[in-house]
VOGU-3710 file (C-alpha; in Angstrom, 3 decimals, decimal comma):
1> xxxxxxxxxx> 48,355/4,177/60,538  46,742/2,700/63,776  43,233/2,773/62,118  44,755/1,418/59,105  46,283/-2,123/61,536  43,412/-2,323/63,050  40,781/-2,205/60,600  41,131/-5,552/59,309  40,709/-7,187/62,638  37,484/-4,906/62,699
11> xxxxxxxxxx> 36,002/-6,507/59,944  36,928/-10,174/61,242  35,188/-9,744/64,464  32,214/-8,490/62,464  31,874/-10,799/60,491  32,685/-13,422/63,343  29,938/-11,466/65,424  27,146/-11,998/62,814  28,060/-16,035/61,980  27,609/-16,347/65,288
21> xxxxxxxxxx> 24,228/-14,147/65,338  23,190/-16,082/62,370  23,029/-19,280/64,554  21,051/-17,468/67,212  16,910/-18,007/67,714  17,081/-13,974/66,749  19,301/-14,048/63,885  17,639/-16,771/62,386  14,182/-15,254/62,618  15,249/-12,051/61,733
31> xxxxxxxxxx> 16,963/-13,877/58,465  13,865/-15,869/57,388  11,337/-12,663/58,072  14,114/-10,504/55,680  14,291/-13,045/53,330  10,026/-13,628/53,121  9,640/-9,911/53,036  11,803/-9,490/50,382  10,826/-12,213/47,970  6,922/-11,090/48,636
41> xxxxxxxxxx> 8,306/-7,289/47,363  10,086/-9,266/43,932  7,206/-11,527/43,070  4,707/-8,364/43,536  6,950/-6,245/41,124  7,061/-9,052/38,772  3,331/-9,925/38,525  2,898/-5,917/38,479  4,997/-5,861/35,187  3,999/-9,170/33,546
51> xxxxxxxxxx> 0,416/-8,050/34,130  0,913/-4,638/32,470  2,847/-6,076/29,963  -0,577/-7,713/28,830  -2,608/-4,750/28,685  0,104/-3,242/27,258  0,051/-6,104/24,191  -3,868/-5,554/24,353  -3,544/-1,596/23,187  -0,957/-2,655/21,059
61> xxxxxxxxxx> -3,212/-5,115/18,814  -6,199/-2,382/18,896  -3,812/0,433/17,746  -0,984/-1,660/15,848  -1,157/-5,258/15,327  -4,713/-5,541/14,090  -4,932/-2,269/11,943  -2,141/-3,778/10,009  -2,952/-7,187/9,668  -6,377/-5,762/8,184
71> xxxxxxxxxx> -4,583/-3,169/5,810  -2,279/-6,177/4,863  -5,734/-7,898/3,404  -6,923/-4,773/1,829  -3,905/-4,577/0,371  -4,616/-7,854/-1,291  -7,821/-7,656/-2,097  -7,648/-4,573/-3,789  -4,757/-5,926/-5,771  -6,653/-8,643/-6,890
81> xxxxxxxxxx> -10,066/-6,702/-7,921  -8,046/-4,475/-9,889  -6,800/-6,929/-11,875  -10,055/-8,378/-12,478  -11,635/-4,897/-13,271  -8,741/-4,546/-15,564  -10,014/-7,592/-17,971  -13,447/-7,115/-17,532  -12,590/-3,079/-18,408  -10,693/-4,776/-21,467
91> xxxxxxxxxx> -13,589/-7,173/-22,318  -16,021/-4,219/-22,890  -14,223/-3,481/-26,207  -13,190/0,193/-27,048  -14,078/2,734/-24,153  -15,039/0,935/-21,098  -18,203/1,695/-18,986  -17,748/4,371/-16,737  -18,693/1,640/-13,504  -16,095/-0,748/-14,683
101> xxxxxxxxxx> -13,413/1,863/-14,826  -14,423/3,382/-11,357  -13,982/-0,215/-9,888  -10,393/-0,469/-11,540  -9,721/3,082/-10,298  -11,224/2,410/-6,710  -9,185/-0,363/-6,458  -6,049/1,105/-7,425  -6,937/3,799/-4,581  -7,666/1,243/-1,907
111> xxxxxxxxxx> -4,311/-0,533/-2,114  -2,469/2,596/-2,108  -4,114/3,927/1,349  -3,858/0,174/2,462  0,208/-0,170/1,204  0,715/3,369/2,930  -1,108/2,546/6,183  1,169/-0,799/6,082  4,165/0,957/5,008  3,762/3,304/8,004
121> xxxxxxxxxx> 3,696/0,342/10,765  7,090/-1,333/8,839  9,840/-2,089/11,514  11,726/-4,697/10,211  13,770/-5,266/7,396  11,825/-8,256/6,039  8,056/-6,720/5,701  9,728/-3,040/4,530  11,640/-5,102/1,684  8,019/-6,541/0,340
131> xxxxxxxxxx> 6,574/-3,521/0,617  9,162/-1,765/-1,267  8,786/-4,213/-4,062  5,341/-4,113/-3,909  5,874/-0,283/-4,789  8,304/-0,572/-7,510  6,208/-3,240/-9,519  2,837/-1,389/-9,397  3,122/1,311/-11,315  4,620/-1,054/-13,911
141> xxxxxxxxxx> 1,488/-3,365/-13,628  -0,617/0,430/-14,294  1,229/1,216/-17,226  0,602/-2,316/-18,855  -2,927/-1,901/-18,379  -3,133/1,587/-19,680  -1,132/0,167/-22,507  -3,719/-2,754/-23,005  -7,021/-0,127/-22,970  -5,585/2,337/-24,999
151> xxxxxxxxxx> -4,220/-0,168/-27,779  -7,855/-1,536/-26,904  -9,299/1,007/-28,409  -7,750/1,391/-31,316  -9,064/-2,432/-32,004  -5,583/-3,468/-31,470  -4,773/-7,230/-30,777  -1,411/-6,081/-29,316  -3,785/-5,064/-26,269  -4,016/-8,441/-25,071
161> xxxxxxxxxx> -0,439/-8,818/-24,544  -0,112/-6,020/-22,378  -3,179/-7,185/-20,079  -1,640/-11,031/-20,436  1,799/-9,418/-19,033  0,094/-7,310/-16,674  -1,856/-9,940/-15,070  1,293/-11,850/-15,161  3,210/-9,279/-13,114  0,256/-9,420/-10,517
171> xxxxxxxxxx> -0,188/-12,769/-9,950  3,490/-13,855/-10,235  4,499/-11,227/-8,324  2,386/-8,652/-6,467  0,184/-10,672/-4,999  2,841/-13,340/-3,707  4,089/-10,650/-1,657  0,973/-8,919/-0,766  0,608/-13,019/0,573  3,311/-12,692/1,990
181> xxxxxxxxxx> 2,857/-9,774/3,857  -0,413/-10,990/5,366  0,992/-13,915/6,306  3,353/-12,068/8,405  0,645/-9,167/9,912  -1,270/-12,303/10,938  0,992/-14,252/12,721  2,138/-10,760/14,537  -1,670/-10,511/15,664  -1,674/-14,398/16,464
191> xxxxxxxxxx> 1,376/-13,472/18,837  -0,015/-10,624/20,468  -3,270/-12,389/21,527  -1,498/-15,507/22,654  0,063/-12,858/24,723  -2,937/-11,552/26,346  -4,804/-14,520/27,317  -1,577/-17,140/27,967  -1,175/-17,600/31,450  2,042/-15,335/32,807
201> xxxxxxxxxx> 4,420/-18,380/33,420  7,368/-16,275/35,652  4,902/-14,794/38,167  3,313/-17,821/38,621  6,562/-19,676/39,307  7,708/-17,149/41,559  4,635/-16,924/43,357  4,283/-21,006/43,986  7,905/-20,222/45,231  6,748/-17,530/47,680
211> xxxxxxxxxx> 4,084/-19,785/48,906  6,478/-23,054/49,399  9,242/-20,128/51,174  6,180/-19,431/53,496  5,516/-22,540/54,793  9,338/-23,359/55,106  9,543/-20,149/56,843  6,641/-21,114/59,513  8,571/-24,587/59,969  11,577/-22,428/60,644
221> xxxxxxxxxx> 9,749/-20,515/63,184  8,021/-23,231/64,480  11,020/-24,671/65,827  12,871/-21,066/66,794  9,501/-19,766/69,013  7,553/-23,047/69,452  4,793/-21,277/67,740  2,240/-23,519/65,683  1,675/-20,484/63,578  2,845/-17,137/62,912
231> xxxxxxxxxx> 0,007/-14,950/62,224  1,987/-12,608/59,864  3,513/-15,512/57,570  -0,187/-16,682/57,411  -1,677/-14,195/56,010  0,939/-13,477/53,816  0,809/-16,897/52,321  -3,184/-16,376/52,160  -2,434/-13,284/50,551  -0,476/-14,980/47,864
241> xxxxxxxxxx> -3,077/-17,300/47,096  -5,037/-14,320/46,564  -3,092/-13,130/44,349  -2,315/-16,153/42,230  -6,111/-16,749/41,914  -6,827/-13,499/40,656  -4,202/-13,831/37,611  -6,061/-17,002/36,876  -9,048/-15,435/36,850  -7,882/-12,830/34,628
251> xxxxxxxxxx> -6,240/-15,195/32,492  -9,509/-17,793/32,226  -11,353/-14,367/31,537  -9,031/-13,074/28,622  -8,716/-16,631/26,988  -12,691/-16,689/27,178  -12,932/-13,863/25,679  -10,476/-13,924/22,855  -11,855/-16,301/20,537  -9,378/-16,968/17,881
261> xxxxxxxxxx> -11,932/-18,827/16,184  -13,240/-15,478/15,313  -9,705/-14,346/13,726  -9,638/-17,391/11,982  -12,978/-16,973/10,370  -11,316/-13,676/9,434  -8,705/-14,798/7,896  -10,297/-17,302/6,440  -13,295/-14,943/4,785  -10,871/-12,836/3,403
271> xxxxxxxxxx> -8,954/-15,782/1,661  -12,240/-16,687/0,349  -12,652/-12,901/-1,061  -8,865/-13,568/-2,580  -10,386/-16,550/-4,589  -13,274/-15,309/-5,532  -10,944/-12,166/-6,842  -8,477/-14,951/-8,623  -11,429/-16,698/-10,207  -12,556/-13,925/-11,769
281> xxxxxxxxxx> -9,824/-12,587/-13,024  -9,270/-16,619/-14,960  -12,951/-16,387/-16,077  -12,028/-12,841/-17,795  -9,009/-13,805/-19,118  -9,834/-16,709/-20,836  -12,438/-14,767/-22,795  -9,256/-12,466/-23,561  -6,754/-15,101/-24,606  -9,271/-16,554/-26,677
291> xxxxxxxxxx> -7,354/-19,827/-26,771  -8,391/-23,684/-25,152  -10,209/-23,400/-22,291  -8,765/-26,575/-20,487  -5,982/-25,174/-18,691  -7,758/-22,257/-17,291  -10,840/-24,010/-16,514  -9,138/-25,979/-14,527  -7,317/-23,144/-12,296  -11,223/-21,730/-12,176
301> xxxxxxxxxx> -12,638/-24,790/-11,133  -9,411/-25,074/-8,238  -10,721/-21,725/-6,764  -14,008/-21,940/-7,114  -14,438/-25,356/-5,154  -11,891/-23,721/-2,321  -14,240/-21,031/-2,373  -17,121/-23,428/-2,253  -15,711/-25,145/0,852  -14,990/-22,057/2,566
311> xxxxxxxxxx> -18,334/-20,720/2,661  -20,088/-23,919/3,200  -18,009/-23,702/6,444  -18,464/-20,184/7,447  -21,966/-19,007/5,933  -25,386/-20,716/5,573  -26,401/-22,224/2,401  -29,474/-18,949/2,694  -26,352/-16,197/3,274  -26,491/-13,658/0,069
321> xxxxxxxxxx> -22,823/-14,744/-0,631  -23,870/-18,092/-1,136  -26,337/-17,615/-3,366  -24,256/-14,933/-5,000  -21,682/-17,596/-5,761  -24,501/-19,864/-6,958  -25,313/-17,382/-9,725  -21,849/-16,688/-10,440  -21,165/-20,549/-11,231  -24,236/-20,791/-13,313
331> xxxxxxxxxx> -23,444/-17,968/-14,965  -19,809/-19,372/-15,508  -21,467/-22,309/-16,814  -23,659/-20,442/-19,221  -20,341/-18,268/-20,496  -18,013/-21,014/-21,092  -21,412/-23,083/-23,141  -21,551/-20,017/-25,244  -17,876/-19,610/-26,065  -17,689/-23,929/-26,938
341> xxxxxxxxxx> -20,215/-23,260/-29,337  -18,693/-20,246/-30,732  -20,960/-17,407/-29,775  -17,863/-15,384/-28,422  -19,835/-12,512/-28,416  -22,316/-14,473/-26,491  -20,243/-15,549/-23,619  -18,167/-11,633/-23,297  -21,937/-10,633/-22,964  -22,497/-12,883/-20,180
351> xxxxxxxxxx> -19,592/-12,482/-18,481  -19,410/-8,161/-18,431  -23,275/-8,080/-17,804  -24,029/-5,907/-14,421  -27,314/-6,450/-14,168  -29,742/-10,099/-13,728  -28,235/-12,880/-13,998  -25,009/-11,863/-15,389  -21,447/-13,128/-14,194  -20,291/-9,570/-13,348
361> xxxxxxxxxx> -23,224/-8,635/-11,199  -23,366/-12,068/-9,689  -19,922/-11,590/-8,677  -20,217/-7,734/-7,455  -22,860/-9,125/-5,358  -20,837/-11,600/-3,570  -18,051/-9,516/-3,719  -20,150/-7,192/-1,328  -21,344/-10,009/0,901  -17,882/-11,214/1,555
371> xxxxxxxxxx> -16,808/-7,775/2,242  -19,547/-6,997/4,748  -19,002/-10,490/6,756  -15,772/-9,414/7,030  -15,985/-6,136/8,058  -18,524/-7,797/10,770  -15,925/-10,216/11,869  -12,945/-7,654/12,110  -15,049/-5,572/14,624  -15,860/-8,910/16,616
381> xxxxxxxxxx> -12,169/-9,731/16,897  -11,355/-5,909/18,071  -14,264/-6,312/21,128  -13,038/-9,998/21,692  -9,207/-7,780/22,651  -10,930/-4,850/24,102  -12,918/-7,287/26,534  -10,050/-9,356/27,444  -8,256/-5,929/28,276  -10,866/-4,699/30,265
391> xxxxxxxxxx> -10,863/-8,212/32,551  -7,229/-7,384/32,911  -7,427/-4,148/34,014  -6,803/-4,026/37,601  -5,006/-6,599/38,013  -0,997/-4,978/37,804  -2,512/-2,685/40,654  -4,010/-5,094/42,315  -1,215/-7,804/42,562  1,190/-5,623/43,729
401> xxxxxxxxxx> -1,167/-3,952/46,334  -1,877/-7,741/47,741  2,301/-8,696/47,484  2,583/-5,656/49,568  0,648/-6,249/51,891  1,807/-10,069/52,115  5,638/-8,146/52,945  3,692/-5,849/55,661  1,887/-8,929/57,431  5,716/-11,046/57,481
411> xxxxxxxxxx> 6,973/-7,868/58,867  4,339/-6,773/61,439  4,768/-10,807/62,306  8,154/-11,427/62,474  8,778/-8,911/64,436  7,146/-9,148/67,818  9,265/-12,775/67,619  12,321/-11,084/67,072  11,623/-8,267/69,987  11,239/-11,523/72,634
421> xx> 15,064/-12,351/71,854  16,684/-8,366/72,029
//
């Protein structure tokens, strides 16, 4: 019980005892060396995580982010040249040759290991709903083909419908979420690198803060020990700077080398592929409906002078997919000329051809030039990360090594003033 009375009095001289230690020379130094210590041990935690948390971000788009954004445009791609091998397969009349049905088949194969590689990476609700629809409506799309070729070989008319229903399915629906789903795998990759080369905004706040709480400190000092300066607040504050250069060097070094110009050409080259892949699949189709020309000439025309643009921008006029896309147009020119003057024969002729200067091998060819540019741009994108990784290295170690230090040097310099007052 006599503990118990007198406990409380205890704890009121304590705390009388240190408000009036507070106001002392001793407790004040003591205070601002604590205080400077401690904030030095926060901000080097901090810059240790928020650094890590960018190379982290840079294995993420090597092994995640950019895989999927790349199986996202297979996905598409593949999509669309199977529905343009589908009508040129249907265009040959009877039994297809065995290259055009390969294509169709390779195609079909492609977007499968592309929608299971993108199916795999699926975390949210949004991209796994797309995918699941894209799943559900493909094997419909197959069956109206297979419909279309085998009533196609009977000499059936009805064989149109299917591919005109088929194609329908695709490009109402398929594709818009294949679209879709690119759309969302690139702005996920656009995030992550944005990540890695934006400049870490919390450790450089705290650190500016560390820096003004060391010269406020020193002032403090100053006027507790009538010391100009105090050696171990000094070189902690130089030790900050230190620090905040290096994670601007790091940060100039990753933004120099991540050049989303080069993601951009991706994307862009592989929308380019996707029109190409449309256009076709219009110039084959209107051989199939057999109707007006107008209306799909003028959806043909649309893609083709997108897909002009597009590679006036990214290739020169000498590139082998510009003068693919050339012969394709003249070739186009020389089909639809044929069909106006009613040599349908004629113009399906020019437009299944593989070999010269037909439409089909015109097109394979810059099919295959598109394919390869992109292929070379996807690996330039992967060393742009891996470089801005490697400049970013050593930096969580090295931060939190310097911060450390910085809380050593206001410790080893505090304290000698502190000893002069006990």
């Amino acid at each position: 019980m006599e503990l118990r009375s007198r406990l409380p009095a205890t704890m009121r001289n304590a705390a009388q005892w240190t408000r009036r230690f507070a106001r002392t020379a001793p407790g004040v130094i003591g205070a601002v060396g604590a205080a400077l210590a401690l904030l030095a041990l926060i901000a080097g935690l901090v810059s240790a995580n928020a650094q890590g948390a960018r190379i982290s971000r840079h294995d993420t788009v090597l092994a995640h982010t950019e895989p999927l954004a790349n199986a996202a445009q297979r996905l598409y791609v593949a999509l669309s040249t199977a529905d343009a091998a589908a009508s040129t397969a249907y265009l040959s009349g009877g039994i297809e040759s065995p290259e055009v049905r390969i294509r169709y088949e390779d195609a079909l194969t492609d977007a499968a290991a592309a929608l299971a590689e993108a199916t795999t990476g699926a975390a949210d609700t949004e991209t796994r709903e797309i995918l699941g629809q894209i799943s559900a409506e493909l094997p419909s799309y197959t069956g109206y083909v297979e419909a279309a070729r085998a009533n196609n070989r009977q000499g059936l008319p009805v064989g149109s419908a299917y591919l005109r229903q088929a194609s329908a399915l695709m490009q109402g629906s398929i594709l818009k979420n294949a679209a879709e789903l690119e759309k969302i795998r690139l702005n996920q990759l656009h995030a992550d690198q944005n990540a890695i080369e934006g400049l870490p905004l919390w450790t450089t706040g705290l650190l500016l803060v560390l820096l003004l709480a060391c010269g406020a400190g020193s002032w403090i000092l100053l006027r507790r020990t009538n010391r100009w300066v105090n050696a171990g607040v000094a070189a902690a504050a130089g030790l900050t700077v230190i620090a905040l250069l290096w994670i601007a060097a790091t940060t100039i070094a990753a933004s120099a080398a991540i050049d989303t110009g080069a993601t951009a050409r991706f994307e862009r080259l592989a929308q380019a592929r996707i029109l190409a892949q449309q256009a076709r699949t219009e110039e084959t189709l209107q051989l199939i409906t057999r109707g007006n020309l107008d209306d799909s000439e003028k959806r043909f025309t649309d893609s083709s002078a997108q897909l002009r643009a597009d590679l006036s921008a990214l290739l020169s006029t000498d590139s082998p997919a510009t003068k693919a896309f050339s012969g394709w147009q003249d070739g186009h020119q020389k089909e639809v000329a044929a069909y106006l003057s009613n040599n349908y024969r004629g113009a399906v002729d020019q437009s299944i051809k593989t070999d010269g200067a037909g439409s089909a091998a015109q097109f394979t060819a810059l099919d295959a030039a598109l394919k390869t540019e992109l292929e070379r741009t996807r690996q330039e994108v992967r060393d742009d990360v891996n470089t801005a990784g490697n400049a970013l290295t050593l930096s969580p170690i090295g931060t939190l090594a310097l911060l450390l230090a910085a809380a050593a040097a206001i410790v080893v310099g505090v304290w000698p003033r502190l000893k002069e007052f006990l």
